[in-house]
VMD Tcl script that builds the backbone (N, CA, C; Angstrom):
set m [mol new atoms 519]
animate dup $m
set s [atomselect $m all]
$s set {name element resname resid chain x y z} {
  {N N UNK 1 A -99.891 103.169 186.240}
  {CA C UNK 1 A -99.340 103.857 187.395}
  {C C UNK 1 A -98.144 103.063 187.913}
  {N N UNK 2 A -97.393 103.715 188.219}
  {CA C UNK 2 A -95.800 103.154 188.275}
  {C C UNK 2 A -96.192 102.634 189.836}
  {N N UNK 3 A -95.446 101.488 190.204}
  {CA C UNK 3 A -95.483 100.990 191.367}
  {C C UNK 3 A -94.352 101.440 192.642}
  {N N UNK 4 A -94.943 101.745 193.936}
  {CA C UNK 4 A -93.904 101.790 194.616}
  {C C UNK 4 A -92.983 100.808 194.796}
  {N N UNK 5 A -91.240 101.684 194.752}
  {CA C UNK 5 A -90.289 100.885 194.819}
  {C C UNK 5 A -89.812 100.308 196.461}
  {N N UNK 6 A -90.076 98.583 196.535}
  {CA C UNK 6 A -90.254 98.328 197.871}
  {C C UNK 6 A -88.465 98.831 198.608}
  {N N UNK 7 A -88.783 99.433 199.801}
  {CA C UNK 7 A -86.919 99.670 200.642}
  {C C UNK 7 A -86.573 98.774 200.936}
  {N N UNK 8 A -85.251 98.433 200.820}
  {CA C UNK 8 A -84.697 97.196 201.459}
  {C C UNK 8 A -84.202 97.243 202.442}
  {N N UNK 9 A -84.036 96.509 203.663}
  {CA C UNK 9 A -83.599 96.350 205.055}
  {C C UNK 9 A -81.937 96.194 204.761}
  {N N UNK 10 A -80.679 96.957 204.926}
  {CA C UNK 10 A -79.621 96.874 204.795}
  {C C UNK 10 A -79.012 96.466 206.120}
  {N N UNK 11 A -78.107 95.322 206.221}
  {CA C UNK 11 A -77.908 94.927 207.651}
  {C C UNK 11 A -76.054 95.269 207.197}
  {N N UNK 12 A -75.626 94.671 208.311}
  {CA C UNK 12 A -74.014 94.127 208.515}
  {C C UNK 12 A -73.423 94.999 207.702}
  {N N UNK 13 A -73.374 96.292 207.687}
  {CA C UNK 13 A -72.629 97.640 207.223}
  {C C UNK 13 A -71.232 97.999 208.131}
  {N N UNK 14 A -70.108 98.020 207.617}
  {CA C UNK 14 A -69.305 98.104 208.306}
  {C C UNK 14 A -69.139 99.894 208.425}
  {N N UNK 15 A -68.243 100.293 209.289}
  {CA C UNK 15 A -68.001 101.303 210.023}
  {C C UNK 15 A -67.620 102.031 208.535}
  {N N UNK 16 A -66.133 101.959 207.578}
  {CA C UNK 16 A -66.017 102.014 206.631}
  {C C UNK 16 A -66.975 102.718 205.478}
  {N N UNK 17 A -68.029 101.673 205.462}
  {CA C UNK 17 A -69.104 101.708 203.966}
  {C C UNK 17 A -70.030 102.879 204.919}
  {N N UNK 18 A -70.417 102.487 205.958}
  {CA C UNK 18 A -71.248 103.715 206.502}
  {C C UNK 18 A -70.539 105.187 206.429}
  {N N UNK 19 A -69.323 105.592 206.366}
  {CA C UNK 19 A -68.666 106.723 206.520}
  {C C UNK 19 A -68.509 107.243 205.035}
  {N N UNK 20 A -68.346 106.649 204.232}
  {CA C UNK 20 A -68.407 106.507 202.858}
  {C C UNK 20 A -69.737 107.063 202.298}
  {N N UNK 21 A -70.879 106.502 202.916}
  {CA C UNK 21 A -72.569 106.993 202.314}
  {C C UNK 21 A -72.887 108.429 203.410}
  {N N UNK 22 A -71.940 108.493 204.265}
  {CA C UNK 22 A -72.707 109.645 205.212}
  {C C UNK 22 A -71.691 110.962 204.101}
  {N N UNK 23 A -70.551 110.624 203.934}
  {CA C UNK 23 A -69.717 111.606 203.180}
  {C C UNK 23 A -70.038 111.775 201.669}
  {N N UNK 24 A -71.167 110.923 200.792}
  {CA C UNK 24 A -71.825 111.230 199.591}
  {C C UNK 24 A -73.123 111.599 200.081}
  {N N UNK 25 A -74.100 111.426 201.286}
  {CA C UNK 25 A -75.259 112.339 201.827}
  {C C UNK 25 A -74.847 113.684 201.761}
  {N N UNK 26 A -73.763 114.256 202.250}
  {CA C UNK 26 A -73.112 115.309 202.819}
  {C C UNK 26 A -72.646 116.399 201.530}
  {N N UNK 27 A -71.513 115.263 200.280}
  {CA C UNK 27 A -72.057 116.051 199.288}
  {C C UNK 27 A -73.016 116.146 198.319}
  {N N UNK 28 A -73.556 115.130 198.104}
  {CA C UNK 28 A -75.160 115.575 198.115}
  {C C UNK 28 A -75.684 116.929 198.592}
  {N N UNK 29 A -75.622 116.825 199.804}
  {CA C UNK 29 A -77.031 118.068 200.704}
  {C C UNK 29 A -75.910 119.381 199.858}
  {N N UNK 30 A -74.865 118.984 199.991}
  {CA C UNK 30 A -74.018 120.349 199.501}
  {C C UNK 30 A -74.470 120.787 198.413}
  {N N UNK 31 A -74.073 120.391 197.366}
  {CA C UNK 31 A -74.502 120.462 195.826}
  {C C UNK 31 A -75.902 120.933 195.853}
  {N N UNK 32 A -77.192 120.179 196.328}
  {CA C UNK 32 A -78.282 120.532 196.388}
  {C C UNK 32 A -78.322 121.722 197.107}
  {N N UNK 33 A -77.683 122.438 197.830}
  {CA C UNK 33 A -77.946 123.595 198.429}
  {C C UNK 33 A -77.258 124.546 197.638}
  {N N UNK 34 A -76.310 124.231 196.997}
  {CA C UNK 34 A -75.560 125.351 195.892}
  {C C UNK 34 A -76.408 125.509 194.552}
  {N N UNK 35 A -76.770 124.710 194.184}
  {CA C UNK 35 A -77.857 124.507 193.448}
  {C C UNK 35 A -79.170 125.341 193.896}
  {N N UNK 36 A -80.029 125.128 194.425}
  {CA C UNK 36 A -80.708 126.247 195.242}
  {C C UNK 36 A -80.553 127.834 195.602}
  {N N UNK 37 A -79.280 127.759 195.753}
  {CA C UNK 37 A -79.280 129.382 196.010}
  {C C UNK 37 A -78.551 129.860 194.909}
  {N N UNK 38 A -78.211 128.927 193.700}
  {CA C UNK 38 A -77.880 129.440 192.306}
  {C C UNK 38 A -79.254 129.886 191.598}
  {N N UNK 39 A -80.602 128.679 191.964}
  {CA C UNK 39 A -81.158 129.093 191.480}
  {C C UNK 39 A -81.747 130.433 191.785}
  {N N UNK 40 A -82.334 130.873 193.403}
  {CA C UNK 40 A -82.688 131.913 194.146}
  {C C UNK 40 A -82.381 132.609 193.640}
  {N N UNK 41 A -81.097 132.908 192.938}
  {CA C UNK 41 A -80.559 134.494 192.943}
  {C C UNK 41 A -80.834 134.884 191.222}
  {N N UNK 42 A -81.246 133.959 190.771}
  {CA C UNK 42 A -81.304 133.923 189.231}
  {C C UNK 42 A -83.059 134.223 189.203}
  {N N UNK 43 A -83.480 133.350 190.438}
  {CA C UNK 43 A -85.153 133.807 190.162}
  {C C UNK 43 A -85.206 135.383 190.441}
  {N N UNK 44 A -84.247 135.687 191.255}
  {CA C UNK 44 A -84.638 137.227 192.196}
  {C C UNK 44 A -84.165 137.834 191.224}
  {N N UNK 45 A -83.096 137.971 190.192}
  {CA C UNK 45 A -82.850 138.942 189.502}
  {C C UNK 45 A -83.720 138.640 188.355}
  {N N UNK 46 A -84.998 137.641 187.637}
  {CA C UNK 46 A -85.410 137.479 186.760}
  {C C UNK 46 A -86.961 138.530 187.320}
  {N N UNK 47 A -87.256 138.392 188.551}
  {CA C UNK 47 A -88.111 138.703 189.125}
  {C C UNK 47 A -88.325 140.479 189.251}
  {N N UNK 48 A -86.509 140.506 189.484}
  {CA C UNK 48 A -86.622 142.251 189.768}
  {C C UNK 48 A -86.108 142.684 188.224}
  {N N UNK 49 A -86.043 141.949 187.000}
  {CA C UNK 49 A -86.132 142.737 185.760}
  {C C UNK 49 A -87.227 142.677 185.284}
  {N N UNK 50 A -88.325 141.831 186.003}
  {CA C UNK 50 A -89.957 141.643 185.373}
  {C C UNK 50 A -90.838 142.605 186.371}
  {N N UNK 51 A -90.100 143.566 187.557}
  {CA C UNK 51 A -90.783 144.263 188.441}
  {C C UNK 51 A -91.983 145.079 187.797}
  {N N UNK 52 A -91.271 146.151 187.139}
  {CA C UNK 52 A -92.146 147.549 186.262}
  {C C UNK 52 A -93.033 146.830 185.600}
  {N N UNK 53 A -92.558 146.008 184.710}
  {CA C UNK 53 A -93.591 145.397 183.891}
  {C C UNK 53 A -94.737 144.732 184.915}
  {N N UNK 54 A -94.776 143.850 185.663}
  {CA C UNK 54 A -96.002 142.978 186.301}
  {C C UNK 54 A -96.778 144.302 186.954}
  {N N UNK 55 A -95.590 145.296 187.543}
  {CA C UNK 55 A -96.479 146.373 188.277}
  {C C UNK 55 A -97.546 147.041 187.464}
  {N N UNK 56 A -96.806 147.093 186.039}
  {CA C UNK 56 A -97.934 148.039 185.120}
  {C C UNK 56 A -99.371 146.939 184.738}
  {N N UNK 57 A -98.884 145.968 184.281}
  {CA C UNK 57 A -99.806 144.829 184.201}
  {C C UNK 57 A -101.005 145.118 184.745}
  {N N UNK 58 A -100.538 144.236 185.823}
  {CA C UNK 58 A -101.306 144.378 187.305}
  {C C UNK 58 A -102.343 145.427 187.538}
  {N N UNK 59 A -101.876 147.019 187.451}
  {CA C UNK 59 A -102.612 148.174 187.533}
  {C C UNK 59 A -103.460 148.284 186.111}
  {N N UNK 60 A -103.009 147.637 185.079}
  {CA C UNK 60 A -104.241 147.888 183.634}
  {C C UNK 60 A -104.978 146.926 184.060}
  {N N UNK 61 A -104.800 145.807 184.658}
  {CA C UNK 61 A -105.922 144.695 184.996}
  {C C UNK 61 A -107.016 145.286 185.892}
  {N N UNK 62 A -106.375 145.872 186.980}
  {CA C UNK 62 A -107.256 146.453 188.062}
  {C C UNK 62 A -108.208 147.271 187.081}
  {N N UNK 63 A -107.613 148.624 186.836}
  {CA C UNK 63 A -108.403 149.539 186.071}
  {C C UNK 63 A -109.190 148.928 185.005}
  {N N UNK 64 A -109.274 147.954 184.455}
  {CA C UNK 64 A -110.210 147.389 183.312}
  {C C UNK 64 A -111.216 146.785 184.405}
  {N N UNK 65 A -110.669 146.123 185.180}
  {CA C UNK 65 A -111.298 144.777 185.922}
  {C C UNK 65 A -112.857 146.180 186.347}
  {N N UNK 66 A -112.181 147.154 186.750}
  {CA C UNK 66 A -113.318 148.140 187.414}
  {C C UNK 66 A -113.930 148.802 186.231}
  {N N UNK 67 A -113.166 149.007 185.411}
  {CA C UNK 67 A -114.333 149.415 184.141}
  {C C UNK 67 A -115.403 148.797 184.008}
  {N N UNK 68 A -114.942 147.262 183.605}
  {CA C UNK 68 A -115.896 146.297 183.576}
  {C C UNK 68 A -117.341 146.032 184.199}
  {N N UNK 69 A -116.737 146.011 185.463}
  {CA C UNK 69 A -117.812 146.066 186.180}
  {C C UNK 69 A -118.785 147.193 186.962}
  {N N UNK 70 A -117.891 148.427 186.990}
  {CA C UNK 70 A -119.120 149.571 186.749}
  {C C UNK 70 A -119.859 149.495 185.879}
  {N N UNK 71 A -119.328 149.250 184.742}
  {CA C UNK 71 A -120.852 148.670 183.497}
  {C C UNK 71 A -121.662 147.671 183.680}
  {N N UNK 72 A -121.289 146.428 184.430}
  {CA C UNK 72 A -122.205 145.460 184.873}
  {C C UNK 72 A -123.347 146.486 186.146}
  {N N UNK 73 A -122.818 146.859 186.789}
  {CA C UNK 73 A -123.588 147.871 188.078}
  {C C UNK 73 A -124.618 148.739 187.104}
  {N N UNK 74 A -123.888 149.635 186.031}
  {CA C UNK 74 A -124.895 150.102 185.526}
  {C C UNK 74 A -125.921 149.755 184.631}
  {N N UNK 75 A -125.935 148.794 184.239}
  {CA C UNK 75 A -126.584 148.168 183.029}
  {C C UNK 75 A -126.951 146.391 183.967}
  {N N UNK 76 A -127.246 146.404 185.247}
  {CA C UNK 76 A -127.581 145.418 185.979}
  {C C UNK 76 A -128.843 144.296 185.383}
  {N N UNK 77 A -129.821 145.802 185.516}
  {CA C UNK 77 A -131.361 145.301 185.236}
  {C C UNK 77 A -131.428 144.689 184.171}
  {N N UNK 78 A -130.963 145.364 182.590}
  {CA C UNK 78 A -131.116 144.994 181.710}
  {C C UNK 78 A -130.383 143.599 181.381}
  {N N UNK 79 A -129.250 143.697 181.616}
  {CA C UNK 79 A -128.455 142.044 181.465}
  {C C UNK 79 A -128.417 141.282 181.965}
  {N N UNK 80 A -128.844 141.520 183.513}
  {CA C UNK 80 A -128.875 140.343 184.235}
  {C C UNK 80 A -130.162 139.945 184.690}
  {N N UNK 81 A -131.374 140.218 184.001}
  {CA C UNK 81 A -132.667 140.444 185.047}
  {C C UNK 81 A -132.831 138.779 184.598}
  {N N UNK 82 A -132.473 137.521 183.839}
  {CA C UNK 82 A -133.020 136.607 183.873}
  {C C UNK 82 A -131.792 135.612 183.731}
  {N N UNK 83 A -130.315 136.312 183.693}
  {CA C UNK 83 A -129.099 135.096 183.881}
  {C C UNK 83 A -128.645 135.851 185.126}
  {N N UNK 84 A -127.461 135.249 185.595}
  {CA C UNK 84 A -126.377 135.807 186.273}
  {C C UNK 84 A -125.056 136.520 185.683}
  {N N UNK 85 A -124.838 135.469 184.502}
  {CA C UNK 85 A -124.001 135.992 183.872}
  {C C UNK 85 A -124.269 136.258 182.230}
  {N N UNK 86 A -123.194 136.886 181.453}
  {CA C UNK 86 A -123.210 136.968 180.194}
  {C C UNK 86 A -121.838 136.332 179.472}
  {N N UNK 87 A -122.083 135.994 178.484}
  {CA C UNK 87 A -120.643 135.433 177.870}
  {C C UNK 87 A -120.493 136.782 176.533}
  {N N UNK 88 A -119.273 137.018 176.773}
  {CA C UNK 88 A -118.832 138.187 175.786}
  {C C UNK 88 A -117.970 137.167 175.109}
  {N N UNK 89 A -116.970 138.008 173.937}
  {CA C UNK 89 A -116.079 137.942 173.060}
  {C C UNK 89 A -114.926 137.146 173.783}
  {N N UNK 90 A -114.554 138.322 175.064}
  {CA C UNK 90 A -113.305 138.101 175.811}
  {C C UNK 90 A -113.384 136.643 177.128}
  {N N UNK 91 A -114.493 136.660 177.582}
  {CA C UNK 91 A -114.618 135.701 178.631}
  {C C UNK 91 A -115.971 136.099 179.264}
  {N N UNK 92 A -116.648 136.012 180.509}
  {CA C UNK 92 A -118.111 136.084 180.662}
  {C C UNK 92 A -117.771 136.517 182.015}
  {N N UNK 93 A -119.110 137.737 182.429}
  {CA C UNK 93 A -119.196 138.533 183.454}
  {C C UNK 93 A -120.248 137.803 183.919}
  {N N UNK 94 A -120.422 138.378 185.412}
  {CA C UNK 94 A -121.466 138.277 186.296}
  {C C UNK 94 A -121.504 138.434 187.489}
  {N N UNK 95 A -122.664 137.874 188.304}
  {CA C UNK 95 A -122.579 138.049 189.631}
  {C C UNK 95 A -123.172 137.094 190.139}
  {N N UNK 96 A -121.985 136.455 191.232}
  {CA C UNK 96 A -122.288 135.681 191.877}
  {C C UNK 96 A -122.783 135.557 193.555}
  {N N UNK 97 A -123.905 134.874 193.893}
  {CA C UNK 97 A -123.597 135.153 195.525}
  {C C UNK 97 A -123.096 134.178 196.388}
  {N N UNK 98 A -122.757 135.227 197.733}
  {CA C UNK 98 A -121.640 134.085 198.428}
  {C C UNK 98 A -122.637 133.140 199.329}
  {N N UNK 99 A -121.230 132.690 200.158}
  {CA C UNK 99 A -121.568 131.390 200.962}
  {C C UNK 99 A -122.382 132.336 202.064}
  {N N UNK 100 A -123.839 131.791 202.110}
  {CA C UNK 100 A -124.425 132.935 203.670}
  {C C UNK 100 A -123.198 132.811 205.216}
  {N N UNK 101 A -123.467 134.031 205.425}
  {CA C UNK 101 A -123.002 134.016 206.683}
  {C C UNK 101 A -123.818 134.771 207.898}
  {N N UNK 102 A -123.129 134.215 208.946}
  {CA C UNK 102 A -124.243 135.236 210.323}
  {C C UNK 102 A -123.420 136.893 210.506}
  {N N UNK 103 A -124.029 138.135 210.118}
  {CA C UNK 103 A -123.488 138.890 210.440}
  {C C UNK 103 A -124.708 139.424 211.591}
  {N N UNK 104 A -123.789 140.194 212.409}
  {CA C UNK 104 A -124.851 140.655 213.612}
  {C C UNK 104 A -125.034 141.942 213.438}
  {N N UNK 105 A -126.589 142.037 213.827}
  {CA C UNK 105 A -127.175 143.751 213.701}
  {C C UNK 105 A -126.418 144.483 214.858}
  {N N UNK 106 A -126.624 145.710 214.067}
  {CA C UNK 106 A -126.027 146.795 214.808}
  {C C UNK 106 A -126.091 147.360 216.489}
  {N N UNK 107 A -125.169 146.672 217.248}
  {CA C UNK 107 A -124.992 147.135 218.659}
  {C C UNK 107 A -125.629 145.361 219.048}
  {N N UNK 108 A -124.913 144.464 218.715}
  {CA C UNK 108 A -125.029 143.009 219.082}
  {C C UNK 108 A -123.878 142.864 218.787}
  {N N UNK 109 A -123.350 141.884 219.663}
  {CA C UNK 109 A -121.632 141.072 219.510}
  {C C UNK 109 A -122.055 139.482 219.409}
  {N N UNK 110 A -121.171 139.253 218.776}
  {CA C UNK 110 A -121.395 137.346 218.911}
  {C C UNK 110 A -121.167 137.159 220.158}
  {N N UNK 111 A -120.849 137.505 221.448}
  {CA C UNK 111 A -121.022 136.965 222.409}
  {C C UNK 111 A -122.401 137.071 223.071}
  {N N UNK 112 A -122.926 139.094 222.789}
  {CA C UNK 112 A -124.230 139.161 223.205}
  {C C UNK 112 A -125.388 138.139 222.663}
  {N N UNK 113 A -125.204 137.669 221.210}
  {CA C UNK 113 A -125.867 137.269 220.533}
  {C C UNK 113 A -126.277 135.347 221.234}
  {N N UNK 114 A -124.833 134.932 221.511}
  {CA C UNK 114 A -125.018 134.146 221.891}
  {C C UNK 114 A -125.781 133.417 223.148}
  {N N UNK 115 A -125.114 134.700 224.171}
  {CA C UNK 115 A -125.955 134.262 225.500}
  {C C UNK 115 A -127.302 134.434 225.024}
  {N N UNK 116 A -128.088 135.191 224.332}
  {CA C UNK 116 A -129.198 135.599 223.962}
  {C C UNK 116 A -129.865 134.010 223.104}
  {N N UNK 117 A -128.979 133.451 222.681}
  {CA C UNK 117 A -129.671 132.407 222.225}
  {C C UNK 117 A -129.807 131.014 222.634}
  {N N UNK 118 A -128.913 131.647 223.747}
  {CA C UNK 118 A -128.758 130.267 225.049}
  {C C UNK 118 A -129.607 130.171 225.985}
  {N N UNK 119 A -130.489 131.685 226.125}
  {CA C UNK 119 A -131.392 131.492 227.212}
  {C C UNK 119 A -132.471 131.400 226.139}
  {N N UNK 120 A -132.587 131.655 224.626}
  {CA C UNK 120 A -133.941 131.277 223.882}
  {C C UNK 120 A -134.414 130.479 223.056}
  {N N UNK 121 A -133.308 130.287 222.645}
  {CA C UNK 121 A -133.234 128.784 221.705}
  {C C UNK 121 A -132.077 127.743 221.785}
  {N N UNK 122 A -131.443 127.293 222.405}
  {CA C UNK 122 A -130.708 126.584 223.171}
  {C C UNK 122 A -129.779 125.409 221.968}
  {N N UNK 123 A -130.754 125.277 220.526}
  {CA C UNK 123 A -130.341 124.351 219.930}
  {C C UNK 123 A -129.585 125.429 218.636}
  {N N UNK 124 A -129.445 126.444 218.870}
  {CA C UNK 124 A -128.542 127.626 218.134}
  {C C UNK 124 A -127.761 127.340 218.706}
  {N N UNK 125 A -126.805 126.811 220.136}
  {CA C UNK 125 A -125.674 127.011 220.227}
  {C C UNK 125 A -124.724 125.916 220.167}
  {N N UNK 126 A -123.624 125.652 219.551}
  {CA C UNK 126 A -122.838 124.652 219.674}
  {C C UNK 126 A -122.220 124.247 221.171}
  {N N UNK 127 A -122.014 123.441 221.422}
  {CA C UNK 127 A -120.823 123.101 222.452}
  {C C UNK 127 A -119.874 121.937 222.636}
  {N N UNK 128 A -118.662 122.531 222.337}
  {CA C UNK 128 A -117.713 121.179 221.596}
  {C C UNK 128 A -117.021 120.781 222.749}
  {N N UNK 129 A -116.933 118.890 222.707}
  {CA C UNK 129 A -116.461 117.997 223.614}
  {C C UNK 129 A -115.212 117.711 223.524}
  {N N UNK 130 A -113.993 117.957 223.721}
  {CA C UNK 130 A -112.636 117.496 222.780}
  {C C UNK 130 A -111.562 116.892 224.164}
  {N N UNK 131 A -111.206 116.225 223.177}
  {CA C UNK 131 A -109.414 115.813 224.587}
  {C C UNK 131 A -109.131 116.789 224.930}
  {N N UNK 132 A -108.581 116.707 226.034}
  {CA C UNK 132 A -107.753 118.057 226.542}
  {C C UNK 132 A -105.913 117.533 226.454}
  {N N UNK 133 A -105.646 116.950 224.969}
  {CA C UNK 133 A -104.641 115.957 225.303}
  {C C UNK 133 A -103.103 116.781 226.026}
  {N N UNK 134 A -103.391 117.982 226.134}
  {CA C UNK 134 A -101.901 118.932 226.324}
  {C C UNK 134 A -101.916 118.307 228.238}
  {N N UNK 135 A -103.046 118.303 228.637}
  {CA C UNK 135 A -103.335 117.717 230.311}
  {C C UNK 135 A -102.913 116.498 230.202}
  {N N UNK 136 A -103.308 115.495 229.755}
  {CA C UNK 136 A -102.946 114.749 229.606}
  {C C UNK 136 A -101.198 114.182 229.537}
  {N N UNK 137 A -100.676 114.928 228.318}
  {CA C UNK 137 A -99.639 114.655 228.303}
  {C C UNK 137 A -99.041 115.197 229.679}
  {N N UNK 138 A -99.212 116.407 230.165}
  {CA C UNK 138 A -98.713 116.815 231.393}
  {C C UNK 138 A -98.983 115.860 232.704}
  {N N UNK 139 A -99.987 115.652 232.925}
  {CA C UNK 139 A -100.326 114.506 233.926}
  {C C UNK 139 A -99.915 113.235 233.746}
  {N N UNK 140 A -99.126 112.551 232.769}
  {CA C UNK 140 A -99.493 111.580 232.518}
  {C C UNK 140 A -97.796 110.815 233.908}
  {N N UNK 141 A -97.249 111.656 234.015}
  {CA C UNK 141 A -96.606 110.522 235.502}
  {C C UNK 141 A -96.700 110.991 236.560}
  {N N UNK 142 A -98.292 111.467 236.701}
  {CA C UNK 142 A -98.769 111.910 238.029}
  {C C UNK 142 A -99.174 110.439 239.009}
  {N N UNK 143 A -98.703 110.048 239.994}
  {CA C UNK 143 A -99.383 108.608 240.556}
  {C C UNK 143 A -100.752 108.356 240.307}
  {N N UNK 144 A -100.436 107.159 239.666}
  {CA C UNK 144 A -101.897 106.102 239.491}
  {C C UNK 144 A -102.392 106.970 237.969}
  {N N UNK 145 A -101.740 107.602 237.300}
  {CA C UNK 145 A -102.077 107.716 236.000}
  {C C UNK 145 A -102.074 107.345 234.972}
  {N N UNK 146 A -101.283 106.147 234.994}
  {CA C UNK 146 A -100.869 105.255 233.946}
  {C C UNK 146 A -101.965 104.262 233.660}
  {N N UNK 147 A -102.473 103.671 235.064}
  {CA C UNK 147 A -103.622 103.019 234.958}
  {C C UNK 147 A -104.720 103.602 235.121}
  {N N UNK 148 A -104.972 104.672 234.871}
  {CA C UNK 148 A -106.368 105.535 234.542}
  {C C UNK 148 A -106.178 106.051 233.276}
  {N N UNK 149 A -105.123 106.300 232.264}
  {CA C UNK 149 A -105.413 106.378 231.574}
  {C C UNK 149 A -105.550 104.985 230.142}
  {N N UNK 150 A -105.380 103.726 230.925}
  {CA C UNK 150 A -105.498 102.691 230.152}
  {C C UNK 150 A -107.313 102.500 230.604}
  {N N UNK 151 A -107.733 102.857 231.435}
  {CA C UNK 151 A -108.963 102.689 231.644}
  {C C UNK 151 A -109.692 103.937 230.942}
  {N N UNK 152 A -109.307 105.114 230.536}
  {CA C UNK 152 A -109.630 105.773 229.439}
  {C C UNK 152 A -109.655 105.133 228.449}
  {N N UNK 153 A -108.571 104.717 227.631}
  {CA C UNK 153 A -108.219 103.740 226.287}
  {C C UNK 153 A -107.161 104.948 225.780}
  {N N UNK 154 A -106.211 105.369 226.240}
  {CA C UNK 154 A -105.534 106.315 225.722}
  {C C UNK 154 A -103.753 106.402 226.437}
  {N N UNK 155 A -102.520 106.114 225.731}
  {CA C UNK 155 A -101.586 105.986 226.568}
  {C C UNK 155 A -100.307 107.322 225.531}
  {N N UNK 156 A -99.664 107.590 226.405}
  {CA C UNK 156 A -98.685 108.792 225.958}
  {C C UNK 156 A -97.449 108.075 225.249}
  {N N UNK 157 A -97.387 108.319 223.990}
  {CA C UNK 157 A -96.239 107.771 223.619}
  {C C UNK 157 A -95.348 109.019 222.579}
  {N N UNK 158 A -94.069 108.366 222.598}
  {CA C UNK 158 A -93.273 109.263 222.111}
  {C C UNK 158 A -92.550 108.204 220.672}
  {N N UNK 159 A -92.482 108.654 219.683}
  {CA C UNK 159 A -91.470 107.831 218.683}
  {C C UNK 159 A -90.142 108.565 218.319}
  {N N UNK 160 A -89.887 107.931 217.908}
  {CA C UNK 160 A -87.924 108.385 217.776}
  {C C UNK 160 A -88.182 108.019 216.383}
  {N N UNK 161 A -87.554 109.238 215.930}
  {CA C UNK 161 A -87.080 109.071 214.289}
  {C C UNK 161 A -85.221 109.463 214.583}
  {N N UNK 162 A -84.843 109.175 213.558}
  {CA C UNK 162 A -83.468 109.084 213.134}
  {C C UNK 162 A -82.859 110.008 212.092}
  {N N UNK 163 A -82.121 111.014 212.227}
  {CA C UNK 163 A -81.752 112.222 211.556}
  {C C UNK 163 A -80.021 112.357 211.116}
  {N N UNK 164 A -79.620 112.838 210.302}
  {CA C UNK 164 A -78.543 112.970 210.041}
  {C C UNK 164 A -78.347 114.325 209.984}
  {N N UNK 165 A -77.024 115.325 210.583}
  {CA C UNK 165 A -76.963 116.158 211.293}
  {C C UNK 165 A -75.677 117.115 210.739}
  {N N UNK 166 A -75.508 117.252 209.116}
  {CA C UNK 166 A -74.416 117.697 208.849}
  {C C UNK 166 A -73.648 119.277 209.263}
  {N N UNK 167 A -72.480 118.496 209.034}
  {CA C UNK 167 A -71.547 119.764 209.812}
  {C C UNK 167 A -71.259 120.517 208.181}
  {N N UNK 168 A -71.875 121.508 208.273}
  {CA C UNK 168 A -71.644 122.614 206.981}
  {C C UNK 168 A -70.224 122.989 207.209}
  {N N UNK 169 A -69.619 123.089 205.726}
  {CA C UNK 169 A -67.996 123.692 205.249}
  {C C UNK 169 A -68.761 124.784 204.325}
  {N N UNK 170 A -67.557 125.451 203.915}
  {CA C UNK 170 A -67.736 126.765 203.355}
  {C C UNK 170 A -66.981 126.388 202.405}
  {N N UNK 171 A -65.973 125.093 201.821}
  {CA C UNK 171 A -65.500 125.208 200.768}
  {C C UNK 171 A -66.637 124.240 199.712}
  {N N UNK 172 A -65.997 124.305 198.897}
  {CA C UNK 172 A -66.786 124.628 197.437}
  {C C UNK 172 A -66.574 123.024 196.964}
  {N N UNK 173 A -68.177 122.752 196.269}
  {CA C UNK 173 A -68.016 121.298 195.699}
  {C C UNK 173 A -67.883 121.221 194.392}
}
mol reanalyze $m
mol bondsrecalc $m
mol representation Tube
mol addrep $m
């Protein structure tokens, strides 16, 4: 496994050499963006001469995919009464079941359901504890909040990253 290549700390850059690397960033981002929408337009027209075709595809897959398995539906008992699946010629059918879920009987809502299990079984219901950190950040230069929230263990900070901000041309690299 190839090792990361360590960055080096570049100091004492004159005004010069910096204007020089911001104007090869610049054509850089250029090129890479002409590049990009050379490719875009080459995928979109490869895409819209492969349209009809994937569409027809697509629809013989469906229509087999359902052949298929109306014959699994009809012929259930017999093939599946002791696997799930079968392995054919082409690849292997079956039926699988899903992940359980709670669905609610008819004329119950998960809310009815819930109060209902709050006044009867109490350990059916979750109830989640979380920061409220959006308050926080809002409160946080309300007086005497600075030192309540160090007595929380929690302080608001902001970091600064550093961006380069090119001015797009329309002529050609």
């Amino acid at each position: 496994m190839a090792k990361r290549v360590k960055k080096t700390v570049l100091t004492n850059i004159s005004d010069e050499k910096m204007n020089e690397a911001l104007a090869a960033y610049a054509k850089a981002d250029a090129s890479i963006t002409k590049i990009n929408a050379d490719l875009d337009v080459k995928f979109t027209k490869l895409r819209d001469e492969k349209a009809d075709e994937l569409s027809r595809l697509e629809a013989d897959k469906s229509e087999a995919f359902d052949l298929v398995q109306a014959y699994a539906m009809e012929n259930k008992d017999p093939l599946f009464s002791k696997k799930k699946s079968i392995e054919l010629t082409h690849g292997t059918i079956g039926f699988r079941l899903g992940t359980p879920k709670i669905k609610t009987l008819k004329g119950f809502t998960q809310k009815a359901v819930a109060k209902l299990l709050e006044k009867l079984n109490p350990d059916y219901i979750r109830k989640t504890v979380e920061l409220d950190k959006e308050k926080l950040i809002a409160d946080r230069d309300k007086e005497g909040m600075a030192e309540k929230m160090k007595d929380y263990g929690v302080e608001v900070v902001q970091e600064e990253t550093f961006y380069i901000e090119l001015k797009k041309e329309t002529s050609e690299v």
